[in-house]
SESEMAR-167791 format. One record per residue (C-alpha): x negated, y, z. Coordinates in steps of 0.02 Angstrom, whole numbers, plus 50000, padded with zeros to 5 digits. Layout:
// SESEMAR-167791
XYZ/...
//
This chain:
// SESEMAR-167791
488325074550694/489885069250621/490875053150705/491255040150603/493155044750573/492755061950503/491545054150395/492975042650340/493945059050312/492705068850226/492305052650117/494295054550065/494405073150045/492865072949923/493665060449828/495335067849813/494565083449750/493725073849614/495325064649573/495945085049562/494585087949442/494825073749336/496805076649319/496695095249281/495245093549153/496285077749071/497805091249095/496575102948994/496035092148853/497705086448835/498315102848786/496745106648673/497315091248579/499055100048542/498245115748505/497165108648390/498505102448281/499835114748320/500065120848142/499915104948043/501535098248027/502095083948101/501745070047955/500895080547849/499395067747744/497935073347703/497725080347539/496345072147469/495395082647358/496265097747402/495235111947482/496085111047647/495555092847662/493865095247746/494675106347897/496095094547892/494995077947921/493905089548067/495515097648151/496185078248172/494415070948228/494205086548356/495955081748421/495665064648421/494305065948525/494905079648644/496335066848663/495325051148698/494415062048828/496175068648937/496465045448915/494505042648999/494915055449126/496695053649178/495905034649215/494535044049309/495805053049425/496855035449462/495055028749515/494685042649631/496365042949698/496325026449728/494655026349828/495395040749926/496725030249991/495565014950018/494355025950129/495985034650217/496375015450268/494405008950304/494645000250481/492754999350495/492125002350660/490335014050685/489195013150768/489065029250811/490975033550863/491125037951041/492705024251051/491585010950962/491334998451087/493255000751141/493824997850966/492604980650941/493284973651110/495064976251065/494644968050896/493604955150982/495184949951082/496544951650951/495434937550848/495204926051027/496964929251038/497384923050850/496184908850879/496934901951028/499004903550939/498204894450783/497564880950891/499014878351005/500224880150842/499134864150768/499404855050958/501194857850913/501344853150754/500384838350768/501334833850942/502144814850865/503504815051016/504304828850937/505504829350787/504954847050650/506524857450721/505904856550909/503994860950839/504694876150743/505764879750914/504164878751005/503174889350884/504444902450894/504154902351080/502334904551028/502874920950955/503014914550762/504594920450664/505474906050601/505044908150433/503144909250473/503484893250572/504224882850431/503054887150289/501594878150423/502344863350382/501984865150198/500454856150159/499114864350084/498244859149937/497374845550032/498944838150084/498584845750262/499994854250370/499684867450510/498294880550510/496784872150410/495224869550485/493944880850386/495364896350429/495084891250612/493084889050573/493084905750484/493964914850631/492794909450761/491294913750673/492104930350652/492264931350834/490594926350881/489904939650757/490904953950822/490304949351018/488494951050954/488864966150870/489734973951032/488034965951123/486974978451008/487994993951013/488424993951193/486594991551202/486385007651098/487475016551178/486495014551354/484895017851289/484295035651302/483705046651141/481925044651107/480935057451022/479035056850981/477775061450841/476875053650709/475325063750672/476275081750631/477915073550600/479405071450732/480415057550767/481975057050848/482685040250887/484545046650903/485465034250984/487005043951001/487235046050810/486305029950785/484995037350664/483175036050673/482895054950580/481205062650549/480855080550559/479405086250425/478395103250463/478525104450278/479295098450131/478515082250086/477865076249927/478575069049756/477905051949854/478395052349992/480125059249958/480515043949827/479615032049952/480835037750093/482365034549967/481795018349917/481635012050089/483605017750162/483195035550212/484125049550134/484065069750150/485335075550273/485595095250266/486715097550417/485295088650510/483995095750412/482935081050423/482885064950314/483785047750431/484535031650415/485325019650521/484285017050672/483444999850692/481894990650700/481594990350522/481815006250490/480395011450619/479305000950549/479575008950375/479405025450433/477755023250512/477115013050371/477635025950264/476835041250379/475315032050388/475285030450190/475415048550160/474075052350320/472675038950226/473035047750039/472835068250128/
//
């Protein structure tokens, strides 16, 4: 099972390589366009009535087109390039990444640690025994280049000064999010890997990958195989099983679905 950074990677590399595709077949229909029209000269009208004016009318539709087609896909390759670099950059954390719960503490304590400078820039700035140059002294002794320290003391839209309250709101909610989230995975990561069976199929509850992935003796049917991708589970060939994420809901859907296809055979 892959971790969740060479997912990231693979995620990139397949997009680059369509980004490839795109740009050499706009390369290609770019030069098709020019070939097309190679031997009319540059200028030249159309000759209405003239016998040549039936290939002359096709020759410029054909490169129109092959030219409006190296445009749609040159645009192509700048969108897959561009969602290559935004997966090379994702800073989402899985799940299923050995360094997981490492990475949400540090990012758990990099937000308490904003959260706490935000509010003790606001006891600052709000201090009224203080004239602004000592506050923007004492915020750069907070850590806050001088610049940074000045511009708090532009008031928002609301006419307020210092770090607004729903940015301080936001950020705690953020924290309190993340610590249940490190809750569940460190949970996940001390439970054991369960495997069972439902009637011939088995079940693996796979807490070090953090799939729930279910092992058919067979192929299953049309049904069953659209039932499993409507409810989150897809086809994974390295696996050779069909998974998703591994949760609660997810079992239940899995035996609801099992139990479906054992009542219909």
């Amino acid at each position: 099972m892959a971790t969740g950074k060479e997912r990231k990677q693979a995620r990139a590399d397949r997009y680059r390589e369509r980004a490839l595709q795109a740009k050499a077949g706009s390369t290609a229909a770019y030069r098709r366009s020019e070939e097309l029209t190679k031997n009319i000269p540059s200028g030249q009208p159309i000759l209405v009535g003239h016998h040549s004016e039936k290939r002359h009318r096709r020759v410029l539709e054909c490169s129109w087109n092959a030219l409006g087609k190296s445009v749609e896909l040159e645009r192509k390759a700048d969108y897959y390039a561009a969602k290559a670099e935004a997966a090379e950059h994702n800073r989402a954390i899985y799940a299923e990444d050995d360094d997981a719960v490492e990475n949400l503490t540090a990012r758990v304590a990099a937000l308490e640690s904003l959260q706490e400078r935000m509010k003790a820039a606001n006891r600052i700035i709000k201090n009224l025994k203080q004239t602004q140059e000592e506050k923007i002294e004492a915020l750069c002794r907070l850590g806050f280049e001088r610049r940074n320290a000045e511009e708090l003391f532009v008031p928002n839209c609301f006419g307020q000064i210092g770090f607004a309250d729903f940015t301080i709101r936001n950020n705690g909610a953020n924290i309190r999010r993340l610590k249940k989230r490190l809750e569940s995975v460190a949970r996940l990561k001390s439970t054991p890997t369960k495997e069972y069976t439902i009637g011939e199929v088995r079940i693996v509850e796979n807490t070090e990958a953090n799939r729930l992935q279910v092992f058919f003796p067979e192929k299953p049917s049309e049904t069953a195989r659209k039932e499993l991708k409507s409810n989150g589970f897809r086809w994974a060939s390295i696996a050779a099983c069909w998974q998703s994420y591994l949760n609660e809901r997810q079992k239940y859907r899995i035996e609801r679905i099992l139990k479906n296809e054992t009542a219909k055979s």
